[in-house]
C-alpha positions as CSV (number, residue, x, y, z in Angstrom):
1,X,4.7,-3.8,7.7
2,X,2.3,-3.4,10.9
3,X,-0.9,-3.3,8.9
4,X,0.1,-5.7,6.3
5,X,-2.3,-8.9,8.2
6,X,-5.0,-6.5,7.6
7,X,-4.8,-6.4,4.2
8,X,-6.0,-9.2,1.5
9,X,-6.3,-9.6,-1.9
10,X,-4.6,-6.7,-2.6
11,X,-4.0,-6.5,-6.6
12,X,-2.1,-3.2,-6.9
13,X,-0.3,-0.8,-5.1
14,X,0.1,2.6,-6.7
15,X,3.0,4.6,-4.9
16,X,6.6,6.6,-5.8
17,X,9.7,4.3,-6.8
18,X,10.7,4.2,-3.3
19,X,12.3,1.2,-2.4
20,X,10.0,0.4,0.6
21,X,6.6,0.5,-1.4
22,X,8.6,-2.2,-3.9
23,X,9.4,-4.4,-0.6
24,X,5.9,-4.0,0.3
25,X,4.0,-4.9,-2.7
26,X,6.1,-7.6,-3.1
27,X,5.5,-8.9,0.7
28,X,1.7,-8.2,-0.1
29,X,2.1,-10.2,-3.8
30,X,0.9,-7.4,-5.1
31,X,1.9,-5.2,-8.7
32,X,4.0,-2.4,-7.4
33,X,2.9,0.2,-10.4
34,X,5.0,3.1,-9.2
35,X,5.0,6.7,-10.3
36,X,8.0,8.0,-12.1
37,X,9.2,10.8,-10.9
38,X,11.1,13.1,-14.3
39,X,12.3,16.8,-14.3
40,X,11.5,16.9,-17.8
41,X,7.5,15.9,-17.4
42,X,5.0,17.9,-16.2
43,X,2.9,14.8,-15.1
44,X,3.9,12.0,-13.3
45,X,2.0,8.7,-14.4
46,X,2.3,5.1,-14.0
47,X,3.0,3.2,-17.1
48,X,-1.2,2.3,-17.0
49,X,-1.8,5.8,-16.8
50,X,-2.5,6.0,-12.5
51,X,-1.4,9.6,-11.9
52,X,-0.3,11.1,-8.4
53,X,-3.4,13.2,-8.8
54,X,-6.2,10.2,-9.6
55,X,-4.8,9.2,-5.8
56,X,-4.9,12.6,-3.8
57,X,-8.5,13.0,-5.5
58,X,-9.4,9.4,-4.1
59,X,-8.1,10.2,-1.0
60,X,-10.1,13.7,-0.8
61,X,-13.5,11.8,-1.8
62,X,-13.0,9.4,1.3
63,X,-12.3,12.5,3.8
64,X,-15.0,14.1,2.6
65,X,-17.4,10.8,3.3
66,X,-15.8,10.4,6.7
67,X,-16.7,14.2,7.1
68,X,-20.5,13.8,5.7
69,X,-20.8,11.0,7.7
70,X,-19.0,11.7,11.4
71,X,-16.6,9.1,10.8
72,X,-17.5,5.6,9.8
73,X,-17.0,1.6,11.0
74,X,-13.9,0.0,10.2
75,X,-16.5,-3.1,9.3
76,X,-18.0,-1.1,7.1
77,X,-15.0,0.3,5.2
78,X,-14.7,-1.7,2.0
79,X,-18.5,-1.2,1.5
80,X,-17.5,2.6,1.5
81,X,-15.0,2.2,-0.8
82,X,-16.8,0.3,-3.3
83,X,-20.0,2.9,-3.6
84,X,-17.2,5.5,-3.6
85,X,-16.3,3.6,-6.8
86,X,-19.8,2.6,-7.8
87,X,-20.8,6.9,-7.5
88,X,-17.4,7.7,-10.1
């Protein structure tokens, strides 16, 4: 809840069932679209198809920018983000 001011127009939050991430969403008016966690599946995916490993992979991509590029501007950051998503 300490980094919630910093955050706006936030549409989606993609996380586990926990009950936290539900609190959150809903303190961010956000979708919480939570990952179901079954024995029985071999992949866990939201009910739009957002999968654990579409979110490690997104969080690889940005390490490896603030690798390339010796750490970058907080200022800057949603400009990352979006030619991360322009480059995919």
């Amino acid at each position: 809840m300490s980094v919630i001011n910093r955050l706006d127009n936030v549409k989606k939050l993609i996380s586990d069932s926990k009950s936290c991430f539900k609190q959150f969403s809903y303190e961010l008016k956000a979708e919480n679209s939570y990952i179901k966690t079954s024995p029985t599946q071999k992949h866990y995916l939201t009910e739009d198809g957002n999968s654990l490993a579409s979110v490690n992979e997104l969080m690889s991509e940005i390490e490896n920018i603030i690798q390339r590029t010796h750490g970058f501007s907080t200022r800057y950051a949603q400009e990352y983000l979006d030619f991360n998503v322009l480059r995919k």
